[in-house]
C-alpha positions as CSV (number, residue, x, y, z in Angstrom):
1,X,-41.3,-28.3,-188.8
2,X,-39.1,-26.6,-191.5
3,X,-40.6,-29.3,-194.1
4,X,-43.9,-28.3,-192.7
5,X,-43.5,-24.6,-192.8
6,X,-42.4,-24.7,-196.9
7,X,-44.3,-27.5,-198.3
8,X,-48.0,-26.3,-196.8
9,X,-49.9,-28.2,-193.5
10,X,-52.2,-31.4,-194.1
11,X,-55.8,-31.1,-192.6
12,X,-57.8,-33.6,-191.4
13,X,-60.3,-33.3,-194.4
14,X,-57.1,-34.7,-196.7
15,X,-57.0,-31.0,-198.2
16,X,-53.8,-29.2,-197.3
17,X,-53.4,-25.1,-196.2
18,X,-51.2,-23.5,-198.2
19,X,-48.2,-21.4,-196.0
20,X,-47.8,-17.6,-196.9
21,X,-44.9,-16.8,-198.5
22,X,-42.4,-15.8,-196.7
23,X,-41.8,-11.8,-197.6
24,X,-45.5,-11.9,-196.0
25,X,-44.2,-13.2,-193.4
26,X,-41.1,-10.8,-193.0
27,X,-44.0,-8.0,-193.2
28,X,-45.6,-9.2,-190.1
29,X,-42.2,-9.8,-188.7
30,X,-41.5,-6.2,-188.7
31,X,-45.0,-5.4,-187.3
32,X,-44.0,-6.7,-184.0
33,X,-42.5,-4.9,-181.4
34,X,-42.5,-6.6,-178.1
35,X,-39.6,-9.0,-177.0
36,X,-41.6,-11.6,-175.7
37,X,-43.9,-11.7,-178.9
38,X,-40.4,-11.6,-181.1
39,X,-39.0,-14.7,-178.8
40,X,-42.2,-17.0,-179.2
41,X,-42.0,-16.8,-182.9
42,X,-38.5,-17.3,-182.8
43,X,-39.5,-21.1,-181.1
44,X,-42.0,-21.9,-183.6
45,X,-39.8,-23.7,-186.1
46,X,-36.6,-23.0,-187.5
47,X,-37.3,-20.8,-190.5
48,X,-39.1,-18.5,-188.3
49,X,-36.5,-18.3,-185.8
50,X,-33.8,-17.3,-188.9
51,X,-36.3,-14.9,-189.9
52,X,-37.4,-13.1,-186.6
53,X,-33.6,-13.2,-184.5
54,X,-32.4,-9.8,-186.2
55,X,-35.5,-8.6,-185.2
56,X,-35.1,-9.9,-181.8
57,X,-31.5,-9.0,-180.7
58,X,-32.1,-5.4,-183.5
59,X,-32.8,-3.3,-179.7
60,X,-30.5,-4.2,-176.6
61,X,-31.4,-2.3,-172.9
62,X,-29.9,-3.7,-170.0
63,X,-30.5,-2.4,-166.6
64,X,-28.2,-2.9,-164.0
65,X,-29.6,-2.9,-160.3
66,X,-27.4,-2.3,-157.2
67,X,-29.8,-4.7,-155.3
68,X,-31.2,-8.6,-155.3
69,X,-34.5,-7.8,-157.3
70,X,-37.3,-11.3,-156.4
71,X,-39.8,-12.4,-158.9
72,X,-43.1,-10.9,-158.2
73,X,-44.4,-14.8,-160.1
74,X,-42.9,-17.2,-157.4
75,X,-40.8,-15.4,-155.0
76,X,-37.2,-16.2,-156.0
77,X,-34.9,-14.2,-157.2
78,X,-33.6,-13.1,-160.3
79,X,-31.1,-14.9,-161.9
80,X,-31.7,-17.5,-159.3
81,X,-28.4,-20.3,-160.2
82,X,-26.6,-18.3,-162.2
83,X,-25.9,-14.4,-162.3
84,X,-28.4,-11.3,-162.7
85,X,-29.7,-10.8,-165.7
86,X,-28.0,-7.7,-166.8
87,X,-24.6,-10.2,-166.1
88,X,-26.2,-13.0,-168.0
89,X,-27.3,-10.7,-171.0
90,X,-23.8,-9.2,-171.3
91,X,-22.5,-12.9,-171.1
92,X,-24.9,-13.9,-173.9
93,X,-23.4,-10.8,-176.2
94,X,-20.0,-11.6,-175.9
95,X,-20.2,-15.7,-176.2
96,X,-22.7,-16.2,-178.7
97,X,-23.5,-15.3,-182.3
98,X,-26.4,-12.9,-182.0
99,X,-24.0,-9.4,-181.1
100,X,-23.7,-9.0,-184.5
101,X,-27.5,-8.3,-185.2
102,X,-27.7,-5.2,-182.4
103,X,-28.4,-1.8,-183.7
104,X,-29.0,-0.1,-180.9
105,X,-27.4,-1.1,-177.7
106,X,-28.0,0.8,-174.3
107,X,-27.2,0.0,-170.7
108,X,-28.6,1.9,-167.6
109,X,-29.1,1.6,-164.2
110,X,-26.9,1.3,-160.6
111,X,-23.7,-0.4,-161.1
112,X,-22.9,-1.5,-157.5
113,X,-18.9,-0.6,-156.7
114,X,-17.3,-2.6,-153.8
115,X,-14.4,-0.4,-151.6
116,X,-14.8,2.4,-154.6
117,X,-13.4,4.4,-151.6
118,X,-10.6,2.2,-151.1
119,X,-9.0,2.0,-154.8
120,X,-10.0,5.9,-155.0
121,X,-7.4,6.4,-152.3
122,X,-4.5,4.4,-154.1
123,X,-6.0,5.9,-157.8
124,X,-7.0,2.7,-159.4
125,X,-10.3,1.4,-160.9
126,X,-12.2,-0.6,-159.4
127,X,-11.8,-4.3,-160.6
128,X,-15.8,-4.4,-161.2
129,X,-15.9,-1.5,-162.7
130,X,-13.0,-2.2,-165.1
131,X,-13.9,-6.0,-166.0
132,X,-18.1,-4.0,-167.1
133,X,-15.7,-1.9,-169.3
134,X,-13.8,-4.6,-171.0
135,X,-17.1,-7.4,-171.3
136,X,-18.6,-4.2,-173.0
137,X,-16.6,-3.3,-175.2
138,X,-16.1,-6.8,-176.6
139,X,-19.7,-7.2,-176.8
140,X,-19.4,-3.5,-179.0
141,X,-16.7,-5.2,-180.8
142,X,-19.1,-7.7,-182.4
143,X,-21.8,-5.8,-182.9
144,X,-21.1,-5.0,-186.8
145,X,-24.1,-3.0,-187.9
146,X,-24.5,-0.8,-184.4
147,X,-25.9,2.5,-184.9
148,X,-27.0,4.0,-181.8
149,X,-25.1,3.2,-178.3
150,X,-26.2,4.6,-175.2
151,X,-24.4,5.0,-171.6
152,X,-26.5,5.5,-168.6
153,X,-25.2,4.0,-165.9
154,X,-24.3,5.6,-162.7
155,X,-20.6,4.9,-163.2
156,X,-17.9,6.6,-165.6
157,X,-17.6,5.1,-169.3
158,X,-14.4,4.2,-168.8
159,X,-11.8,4.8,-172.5
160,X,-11.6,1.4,-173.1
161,X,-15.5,1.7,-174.2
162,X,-14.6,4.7,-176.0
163,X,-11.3,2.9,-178.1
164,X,-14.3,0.2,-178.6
165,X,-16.7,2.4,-180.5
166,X,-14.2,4.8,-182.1
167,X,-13.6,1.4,-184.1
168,X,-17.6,1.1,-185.6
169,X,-18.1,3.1,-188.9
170,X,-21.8,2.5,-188.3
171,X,-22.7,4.3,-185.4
172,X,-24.3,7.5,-186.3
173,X,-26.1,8.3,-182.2
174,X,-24.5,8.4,-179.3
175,X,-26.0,9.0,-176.0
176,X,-24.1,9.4,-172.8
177,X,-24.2,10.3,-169.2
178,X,-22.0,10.9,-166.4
179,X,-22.6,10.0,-162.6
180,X,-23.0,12.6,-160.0
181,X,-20.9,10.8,-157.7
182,X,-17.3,11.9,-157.2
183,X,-14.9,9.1,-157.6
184,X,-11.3,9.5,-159.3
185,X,-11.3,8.0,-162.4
186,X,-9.2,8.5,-165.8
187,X,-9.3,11.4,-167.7
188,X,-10.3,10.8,-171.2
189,X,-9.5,12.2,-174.6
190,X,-12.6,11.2,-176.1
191,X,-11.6,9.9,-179.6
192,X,-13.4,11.2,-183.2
193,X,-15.9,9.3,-184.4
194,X,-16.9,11.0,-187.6
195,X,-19.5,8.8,-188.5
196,X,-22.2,10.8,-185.9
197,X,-25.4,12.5,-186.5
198,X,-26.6,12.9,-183.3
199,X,-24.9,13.3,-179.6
200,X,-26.6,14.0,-176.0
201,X,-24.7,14.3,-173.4
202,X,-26.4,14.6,-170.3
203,X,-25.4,15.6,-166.3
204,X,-21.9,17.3,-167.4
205,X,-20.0,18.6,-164.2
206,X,-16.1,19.5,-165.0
207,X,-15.6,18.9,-161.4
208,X,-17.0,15.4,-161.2
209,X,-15.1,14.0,-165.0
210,X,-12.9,17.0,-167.1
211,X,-13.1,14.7,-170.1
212,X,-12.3,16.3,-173.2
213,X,-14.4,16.1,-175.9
214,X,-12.9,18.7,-178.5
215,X,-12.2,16.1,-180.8
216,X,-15.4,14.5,-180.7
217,X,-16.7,17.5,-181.9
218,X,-14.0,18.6,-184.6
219,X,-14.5,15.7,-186.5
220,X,-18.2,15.5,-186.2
221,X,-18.7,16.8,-190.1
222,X,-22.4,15.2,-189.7
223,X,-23.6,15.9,-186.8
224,X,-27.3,16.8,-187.2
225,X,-28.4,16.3,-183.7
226,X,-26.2,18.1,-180.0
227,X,-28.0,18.0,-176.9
228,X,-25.9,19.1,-174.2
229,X,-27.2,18.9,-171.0
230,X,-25.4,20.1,-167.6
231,X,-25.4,19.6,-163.9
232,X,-27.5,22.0,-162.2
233,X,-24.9,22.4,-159.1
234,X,-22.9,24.6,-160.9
235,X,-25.7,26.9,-161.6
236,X,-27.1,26.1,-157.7
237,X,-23.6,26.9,-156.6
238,X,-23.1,30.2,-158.8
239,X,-20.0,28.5,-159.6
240,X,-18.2,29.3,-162.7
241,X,-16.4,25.9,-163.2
242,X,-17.4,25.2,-166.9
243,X,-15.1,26.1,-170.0
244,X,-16.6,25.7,-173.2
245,X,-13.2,25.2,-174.9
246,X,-12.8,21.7,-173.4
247,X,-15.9,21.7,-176.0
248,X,-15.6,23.7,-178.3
249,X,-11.8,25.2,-178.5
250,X,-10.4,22.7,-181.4
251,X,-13.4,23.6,-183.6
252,X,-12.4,27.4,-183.2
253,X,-9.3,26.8,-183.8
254,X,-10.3,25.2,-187.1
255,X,-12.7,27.7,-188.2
256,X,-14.7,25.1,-188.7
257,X,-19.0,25.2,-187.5
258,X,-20.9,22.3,-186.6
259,X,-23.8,22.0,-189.2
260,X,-26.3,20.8,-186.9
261,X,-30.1,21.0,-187.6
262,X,-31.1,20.6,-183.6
263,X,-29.6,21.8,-180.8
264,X,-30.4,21.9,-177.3
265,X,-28.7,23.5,-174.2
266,X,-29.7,23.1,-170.6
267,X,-28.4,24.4,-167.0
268,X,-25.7,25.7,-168.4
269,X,-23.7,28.3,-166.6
270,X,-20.3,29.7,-167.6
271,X,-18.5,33.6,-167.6
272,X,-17.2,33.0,-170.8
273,X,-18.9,33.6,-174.0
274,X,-18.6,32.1,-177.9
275,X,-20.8,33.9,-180.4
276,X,-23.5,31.3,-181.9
277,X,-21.8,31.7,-185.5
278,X,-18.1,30.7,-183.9
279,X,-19.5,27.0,-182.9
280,X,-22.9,26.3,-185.2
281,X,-23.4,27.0,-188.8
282,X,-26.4,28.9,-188.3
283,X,-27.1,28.1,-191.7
284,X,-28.1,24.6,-191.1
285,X,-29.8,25.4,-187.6
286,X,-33.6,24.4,-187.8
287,X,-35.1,23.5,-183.8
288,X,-33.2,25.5,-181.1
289,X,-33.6,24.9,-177.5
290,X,-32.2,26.7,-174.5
291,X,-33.2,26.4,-171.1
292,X,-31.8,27.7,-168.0
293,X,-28.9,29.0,-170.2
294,X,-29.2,32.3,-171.2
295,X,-29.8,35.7,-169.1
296,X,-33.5,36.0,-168.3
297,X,-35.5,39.1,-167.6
298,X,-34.8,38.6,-164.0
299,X,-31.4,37.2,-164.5
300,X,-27.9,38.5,-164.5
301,X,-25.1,38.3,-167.0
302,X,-23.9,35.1,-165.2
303,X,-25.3,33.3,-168.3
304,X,-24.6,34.3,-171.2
305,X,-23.3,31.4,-173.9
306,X,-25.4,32.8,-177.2
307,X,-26.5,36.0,-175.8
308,X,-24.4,37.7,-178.8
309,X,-25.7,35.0,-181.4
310,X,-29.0,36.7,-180.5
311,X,-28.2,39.9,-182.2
312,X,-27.5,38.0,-185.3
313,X,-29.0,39.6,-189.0
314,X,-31.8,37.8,-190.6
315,X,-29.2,36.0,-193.2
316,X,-27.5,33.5,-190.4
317,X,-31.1,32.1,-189.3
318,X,-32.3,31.1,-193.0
319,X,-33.9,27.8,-191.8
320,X,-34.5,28.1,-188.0
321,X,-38.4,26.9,-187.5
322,X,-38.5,26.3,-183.9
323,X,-37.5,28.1,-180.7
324,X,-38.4,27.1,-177.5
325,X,-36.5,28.8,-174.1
326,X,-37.4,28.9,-170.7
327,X,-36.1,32.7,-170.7
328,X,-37.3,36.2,-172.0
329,X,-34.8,39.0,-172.6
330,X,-35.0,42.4,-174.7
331,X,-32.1,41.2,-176.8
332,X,-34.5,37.9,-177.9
333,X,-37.2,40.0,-178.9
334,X,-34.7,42.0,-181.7
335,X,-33.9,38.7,-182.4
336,X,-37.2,37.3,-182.9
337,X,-37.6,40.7,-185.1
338,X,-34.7,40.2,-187.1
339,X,-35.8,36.6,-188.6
340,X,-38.8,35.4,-190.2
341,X,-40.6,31.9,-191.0
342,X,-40.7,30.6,-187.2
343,X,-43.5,27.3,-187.3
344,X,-42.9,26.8,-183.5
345,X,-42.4,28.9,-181.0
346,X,-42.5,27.8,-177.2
347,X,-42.6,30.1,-174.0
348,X,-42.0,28.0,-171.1
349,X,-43.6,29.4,-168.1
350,X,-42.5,29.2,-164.4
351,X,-42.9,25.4,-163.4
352,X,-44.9,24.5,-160.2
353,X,-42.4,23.1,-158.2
354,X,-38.8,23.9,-157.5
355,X,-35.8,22.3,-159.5
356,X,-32.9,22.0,-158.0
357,X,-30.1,19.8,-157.7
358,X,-31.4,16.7,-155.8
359,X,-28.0,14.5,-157.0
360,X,-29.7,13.3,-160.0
361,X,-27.8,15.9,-161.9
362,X,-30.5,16.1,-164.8
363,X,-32.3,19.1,-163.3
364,X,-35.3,17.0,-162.0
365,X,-38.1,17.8,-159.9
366,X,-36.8,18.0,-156.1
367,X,-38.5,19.4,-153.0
368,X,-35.2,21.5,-152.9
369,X,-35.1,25.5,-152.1
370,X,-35.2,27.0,-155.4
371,X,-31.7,28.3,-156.5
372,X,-31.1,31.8,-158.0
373,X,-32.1,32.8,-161.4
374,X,-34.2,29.9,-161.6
375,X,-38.3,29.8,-162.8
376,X,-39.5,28.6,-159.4
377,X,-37.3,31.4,-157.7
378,X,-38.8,34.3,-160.3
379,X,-42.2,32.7,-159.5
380,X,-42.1,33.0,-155.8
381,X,-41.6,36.9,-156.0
382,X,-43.8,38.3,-158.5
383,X,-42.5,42.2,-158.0
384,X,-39.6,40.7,-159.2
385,X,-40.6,40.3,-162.5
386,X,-41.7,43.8,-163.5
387,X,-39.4,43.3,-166.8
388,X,-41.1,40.5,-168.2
389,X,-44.2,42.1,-168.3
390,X,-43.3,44.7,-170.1
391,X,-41.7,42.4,-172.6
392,X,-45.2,41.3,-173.7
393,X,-45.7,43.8,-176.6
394,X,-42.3,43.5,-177.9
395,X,-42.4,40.2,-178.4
396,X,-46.1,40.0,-179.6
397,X,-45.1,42.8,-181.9
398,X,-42.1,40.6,-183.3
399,X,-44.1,37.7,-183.5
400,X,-47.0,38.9,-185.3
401,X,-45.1,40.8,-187.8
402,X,-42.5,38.5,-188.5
403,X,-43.9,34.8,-188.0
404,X,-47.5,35.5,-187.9
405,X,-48.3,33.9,-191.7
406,X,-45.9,30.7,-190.8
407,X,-46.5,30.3,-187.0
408,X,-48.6,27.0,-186.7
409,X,-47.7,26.7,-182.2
410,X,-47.5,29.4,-180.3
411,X,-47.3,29.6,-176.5
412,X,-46.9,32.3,-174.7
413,X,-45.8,33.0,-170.6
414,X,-48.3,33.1,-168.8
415,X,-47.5,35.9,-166.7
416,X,-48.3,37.9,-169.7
417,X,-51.9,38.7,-169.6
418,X,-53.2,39.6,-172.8
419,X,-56.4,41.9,-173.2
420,X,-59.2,41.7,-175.9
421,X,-56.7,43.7,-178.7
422,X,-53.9,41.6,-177.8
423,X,-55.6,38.4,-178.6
424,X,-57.3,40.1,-182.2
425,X,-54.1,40.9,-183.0
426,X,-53.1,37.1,-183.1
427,X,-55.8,35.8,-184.2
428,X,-56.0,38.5,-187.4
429,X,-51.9,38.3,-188.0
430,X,-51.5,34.1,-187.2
431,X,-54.3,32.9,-189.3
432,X,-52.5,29.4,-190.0
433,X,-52.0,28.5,-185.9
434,X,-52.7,24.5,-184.9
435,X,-52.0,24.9,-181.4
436,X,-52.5,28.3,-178.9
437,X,-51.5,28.5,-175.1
438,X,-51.7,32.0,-173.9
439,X,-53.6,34.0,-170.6
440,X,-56.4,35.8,-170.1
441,X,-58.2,37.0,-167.1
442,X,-62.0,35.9,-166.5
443,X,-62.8,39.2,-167.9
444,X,-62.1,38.6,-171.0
445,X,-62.7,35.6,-171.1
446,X,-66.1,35.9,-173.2
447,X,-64.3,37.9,-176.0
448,X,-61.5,34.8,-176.7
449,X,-65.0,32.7,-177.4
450,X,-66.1,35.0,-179.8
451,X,-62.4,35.2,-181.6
452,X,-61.5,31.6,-181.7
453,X,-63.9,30.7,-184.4
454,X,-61.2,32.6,-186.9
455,X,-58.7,30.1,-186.4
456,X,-59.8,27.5,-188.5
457,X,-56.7,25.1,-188.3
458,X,-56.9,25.5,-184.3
459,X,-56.7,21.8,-182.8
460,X,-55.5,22.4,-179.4
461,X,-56.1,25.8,-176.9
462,X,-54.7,26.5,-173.5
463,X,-55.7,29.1,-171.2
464,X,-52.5,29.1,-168.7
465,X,-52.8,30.2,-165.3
466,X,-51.5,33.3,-164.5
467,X,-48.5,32.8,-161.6
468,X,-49.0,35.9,-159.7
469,X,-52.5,35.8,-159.4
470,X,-54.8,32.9,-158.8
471,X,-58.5,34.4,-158.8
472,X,-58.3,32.8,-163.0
473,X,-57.7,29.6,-161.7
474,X,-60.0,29.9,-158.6
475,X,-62.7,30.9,-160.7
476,X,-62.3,28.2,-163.1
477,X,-61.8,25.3,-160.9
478,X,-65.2,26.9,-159.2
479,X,-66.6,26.6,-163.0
480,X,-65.3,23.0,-163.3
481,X,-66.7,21.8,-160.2
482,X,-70.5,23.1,-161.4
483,X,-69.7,21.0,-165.0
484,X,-70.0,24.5,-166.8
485,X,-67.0,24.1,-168.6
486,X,-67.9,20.7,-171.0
487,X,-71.6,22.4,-171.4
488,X,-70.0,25.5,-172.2
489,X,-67.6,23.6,-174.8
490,X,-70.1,21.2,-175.9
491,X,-72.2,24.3,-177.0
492,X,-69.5,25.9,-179.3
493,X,-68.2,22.8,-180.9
494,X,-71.2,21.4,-182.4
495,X,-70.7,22.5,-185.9
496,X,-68.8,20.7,-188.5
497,X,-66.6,23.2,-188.9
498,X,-64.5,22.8,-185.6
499,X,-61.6,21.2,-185.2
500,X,-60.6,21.9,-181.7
501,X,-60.0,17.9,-180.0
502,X,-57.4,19.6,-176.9
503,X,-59.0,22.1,-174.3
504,X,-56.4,23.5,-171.6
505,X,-58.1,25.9,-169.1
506,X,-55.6,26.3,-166.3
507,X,-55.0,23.0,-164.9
508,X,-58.1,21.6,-166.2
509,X,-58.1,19.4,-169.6
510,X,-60.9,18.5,-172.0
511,X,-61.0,16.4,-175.0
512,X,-63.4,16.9,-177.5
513,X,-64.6,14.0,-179.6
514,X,-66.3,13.6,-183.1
515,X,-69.3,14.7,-184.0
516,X,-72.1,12.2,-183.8
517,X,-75.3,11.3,-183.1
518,X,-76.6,11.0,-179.6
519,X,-80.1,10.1,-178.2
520,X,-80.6,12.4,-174.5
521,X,-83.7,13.4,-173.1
522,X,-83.4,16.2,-174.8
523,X,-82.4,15.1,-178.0
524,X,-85.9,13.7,-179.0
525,X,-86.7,10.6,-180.6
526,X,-84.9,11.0,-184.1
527,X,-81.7,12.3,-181.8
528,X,-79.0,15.0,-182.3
529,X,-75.6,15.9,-183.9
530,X,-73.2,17.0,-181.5
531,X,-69.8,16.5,-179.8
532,X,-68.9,14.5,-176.3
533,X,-66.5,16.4,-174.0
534,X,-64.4,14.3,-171.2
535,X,-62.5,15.3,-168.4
536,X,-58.9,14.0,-169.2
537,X,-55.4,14.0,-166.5
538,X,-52.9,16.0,-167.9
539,X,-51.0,13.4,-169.1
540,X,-52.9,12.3,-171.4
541,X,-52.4,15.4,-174.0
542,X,-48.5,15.4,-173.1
543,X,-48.3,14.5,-177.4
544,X,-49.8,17.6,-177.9
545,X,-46.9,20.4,-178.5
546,X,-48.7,22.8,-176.3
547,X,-48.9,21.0,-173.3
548,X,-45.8,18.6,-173.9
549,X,-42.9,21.4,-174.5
550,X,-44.3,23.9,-171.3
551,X,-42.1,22.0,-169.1
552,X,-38.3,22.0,-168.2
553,X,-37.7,18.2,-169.5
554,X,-35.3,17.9,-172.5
């Protein structure tokens, strides 16, 4: 086969096909994408199988299941004679000679813990749990070229795992998170690993694991990347458990600022309070993020982690292109006055249904009473929210004046109901906007047709639903069910000059296709130019900014 694969094929005719050479072949190589296509070319002969095992074993995810999983093929189950296969692909790390092509590595899923209980009670580790640890870490061990290693299991990384990678000069991302289950387990002093660009760490509850993670932090000179993502119990509870100087205390001390490009910050709800410049050099900071983490409208001052870093002059915020928060507060707006050159900025609006703590710890969608201070609470009483309507021309004012030439998103809340000057004044100040998601009532709704035809670069609208009132949506779902809305868009879009493919109206999508030419009934028999519109889930447009970032997933 080898012989075959270098020296060409002989044909039936007595001519021969000559092979492509084999940087063609490394092309195609890095084409592919799928495991299983990656492990058939690695059978085809043995210089293929040299040339496509880094590619192979270059992205490891195991999943661990807490339960006997059966082949939906013949019946058996998994790992039938041996071991499951997240055991059998851990064994296959450590004993043969293929760890040392990983670059990213990542295990998830339910690690099943026999009598945790039990060895709780006498403080030990279970033997399981403690065995995962060690097999993992060897496997880490070998794995020379590693660069991103991820920890999502529902059991604690114990520090034998963290000794492991402390030792790879080559990992620059780090993902972990902790269970929601409360089992004793060692306290770590999570070790520097100054090679980092990017850390999330997600479901953080000080009362589950204290692990301390200063030093992680203080010697993370190249960190680009901190998502830090917290347990919503504590904000459920009101409970005031977290202290950002396990965090953050030894880079204080130092005087020294993480220069990270993108941060995000989520649930997180602590009485102390660390100006922005005193942990991030604002210098460097390009995409923030904050939800459910700093006062709201509604809110009280139970939150408040850069509420200072807010009121910071125009010279710490050089670079900062993209803001997206979940809350609105007067101290924003000055904010938002006090910078310039924003690209993105993103509004999140009250979310349908409740989040509360369901013991997923991430914040996810639960059929949960609402907690305090939280979107779906703020939604459910709407004379609540007096505050954040009168925020709406403070912040338009900001934004117009100060982003208007740069701002290419822009979504708004949609409590904020903007009348026919509100939405000239965009559309005159924020000629350069891609993407729009705003409200308007049905009122003025014929007036926003007339105006959008000035945004030239426009490629995705939304008209959002307003959360107090629902005689918009009721009108337009009445609208949709009559087929008025793809006539009505069909009818505005047929010139070359729009670009529009996204169409939001409430929970209603449209996508908008190319123009070309159609033969109807109407059309005649030479035809006509014009643009399809279909009727699309809302899923499918979850790529587009304005749809994709209104939510409370991180």
């Amino acid at each position: 086969m080898a012989d075959r694969a270098s020296k060409g094929i002989a044909l039936e005719t007595g001519g021969s096909m000559i092979p492509l050479p084999l940087n063609l072949v490394a092309l195609i190589i890095a084409y592919l994408d799928q495991p299983s296509d990656l492990a058939r070319i690695c059978r085809t002969c043995r210089v293929f199988h040299y040339m496509t095992l880094p590619s192979l074993y270059a992205n490891v995810s195991l999943r661990s299941y807490d339960y006997i999983r059966y082949s939906q093929r013949d019946g058996r189950p998994e790992g039938c004679g041996m071991a499951s296969p997240f055991s059998m692909g851990l064994n296959g790390l450590v004993s043969r000679n293929v760890a040392g092509y990983v670059k990213r590595f990542k295990v998830l899923g339910e690690w099943k813990e026999h009598e945790a209980e039990d060895y709780s009670n006498v403080g030990r580790v279970t033997d399981g749990s403690m065995m995962l640890s060690i097999l993992i870490r060897v496997a880490i061990e070998k794995m020379l070229v590693l660069d991103s290693f991820s920890w999502e299991l529902n059991t604690k990384m114990l520090p034998t795992v963290w000794q492991g990678l402390a030792q790879r000069v080559t990992l620059t991302h780090l993902t972990i998170r902790f269970p929601s289950l409360r089992h004793p387990r060692p306290i770590t002093l999570v070790p520097p690993i100054p090679s980092l660009r990017s850390i999330k760490i997600y479901d953080i509850d000080p009362l589950c694991y204290a692990d301390d993670v200063s030093l992680l932090f203080l010697e993370a000179k190249k960190l680009e990347d901190l998502k830090l993502i917290w347990s919503p119990r504590m904000r459920d509870a009101r409970e005031p458990s977290v202290s950002l100087s396990t965090f953050f205390g030894k880079l204080i001390a130092a005087e020294h600022n993480l220069p990270v490009k993108r941060t995000v910050i989520k649930n997180l709800y602590t009485l102390e309070s660390q100006p922005c410049n005193e942990v991030l050099d604002n210098s460097t900071l390009e995409e923030v993020t904050f939800v459910n983490s700093i006062g709201g409208a509604a809110d009280d001052a139970g939150t408040a982690f850069f509420e200072r870093g807010w009121r910071a002059s125009i010279e710490q915020f050089p670079k900062l292109k993209m803001l997206r928060t979940n809350k609105i507060t007067r101290s924003q707006s000055e904010f938002l006055g006090s910078i310039k050159g924003l690209e993105r900025l993103y509004l999140i609006g009250p979310q349908r249904r409740s989040r509360g703590y369901n013991g997923a710890g991430d914040g996810s969608e639960s059929d949960s009473t609402p907690f305090l201070n939280s979107p779906a609470s703020s939604t459910n009483s709407p004379s609540n929210d007096y505050t954040t309507h009168n925020l709406k021309d403070e912040y338009l004012e900001a934004i117009t004046k100060n982003h208007g030439k740069t701002l290419r998103h822009l979504l708004l809340m949609p409590q904020w109901r903007l009348s026919p000057d509100d939405i000239a004044l965009i559309v005159r100040q924020c000629p350069n906007l891609e993407q729009l998601g705003l409200g308007v009532e049905y009122a003025n709704f014929m007036n926003f047709r007339l105006l959008v035809p000035f945004l030239s670069r426009l490629t995705a609208i939304r008209l959002l639903d307003n959360p107090d009132d629902k005689a918009f949506a009721d009108k337009m779902k009445e609208l949709a069910n009559e087929r008025s809305h793809e006539q009505q868009i069909e009818g505005v879009s047929n010139h070359q000059e729009w670009k529009i493919k996204w169409v939001g109206i409430g929970d209603l999508l449209f996508e908008v296709g190319e123009m070309e030419l159609q033969f109807g009934p109407e059309d005649g028999p030479k035809g006509a130019w014009r643009r399809s519109v279909w009727r699309r889930p809302l899923e499918a447009a979850k790529q587009v900014e304005i749809f994709g970032m209104d939510s409370l997933e991180v």
